[in-house]
N, C-alpha and C positions, 0 to 999 in steps of 0.2 A: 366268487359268488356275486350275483349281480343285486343289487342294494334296491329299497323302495324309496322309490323320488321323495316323500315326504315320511323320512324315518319316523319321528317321533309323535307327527299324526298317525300314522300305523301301527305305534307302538299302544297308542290311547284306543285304537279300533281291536287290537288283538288282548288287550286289558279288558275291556268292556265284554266281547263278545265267542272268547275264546275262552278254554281252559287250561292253555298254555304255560308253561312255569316262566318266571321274571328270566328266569337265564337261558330261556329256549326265544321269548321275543326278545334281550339282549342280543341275543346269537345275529336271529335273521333281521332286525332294524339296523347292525354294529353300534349298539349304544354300551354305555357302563351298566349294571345290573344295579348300583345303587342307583341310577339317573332313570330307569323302568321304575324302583319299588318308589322312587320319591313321585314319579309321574302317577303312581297308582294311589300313592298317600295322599296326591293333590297339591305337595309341598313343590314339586318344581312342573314349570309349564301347564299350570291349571288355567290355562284359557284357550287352550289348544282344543278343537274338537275334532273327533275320531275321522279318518277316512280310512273307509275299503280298498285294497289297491288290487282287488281282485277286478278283472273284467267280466261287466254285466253281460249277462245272453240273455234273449230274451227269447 
């Protein structure tokens, strides 16, 4: 499966604006599911902000 260039800002974009489970963006960013619920806590990588890695259409 092919990975988003910037996991763990994807992972803070799919927290914020998704209602995805910690072990489904786990899944698709390959992160630990503790390192998503601590990113969601704000206890690790809280200065990271969110990117979409979806492509804009306009």
């Amino acid at each position: 499966m092919n990975q988003p260039l910037m996991p763990k800002a994807t992972a803070v974009w799919l927290i914020d604006n998704t209602a995805l489970t910690f072990e489904q963006i786990a899944d698709f960013c390959s992160l630990h599911i503790l390192e998503v619920k601590g990113i969601a806590d704000g206890d690790v990588d809280h200065g990271i902000r969110g990117a979409d890695q979806l492509p804009q259409v306009n």
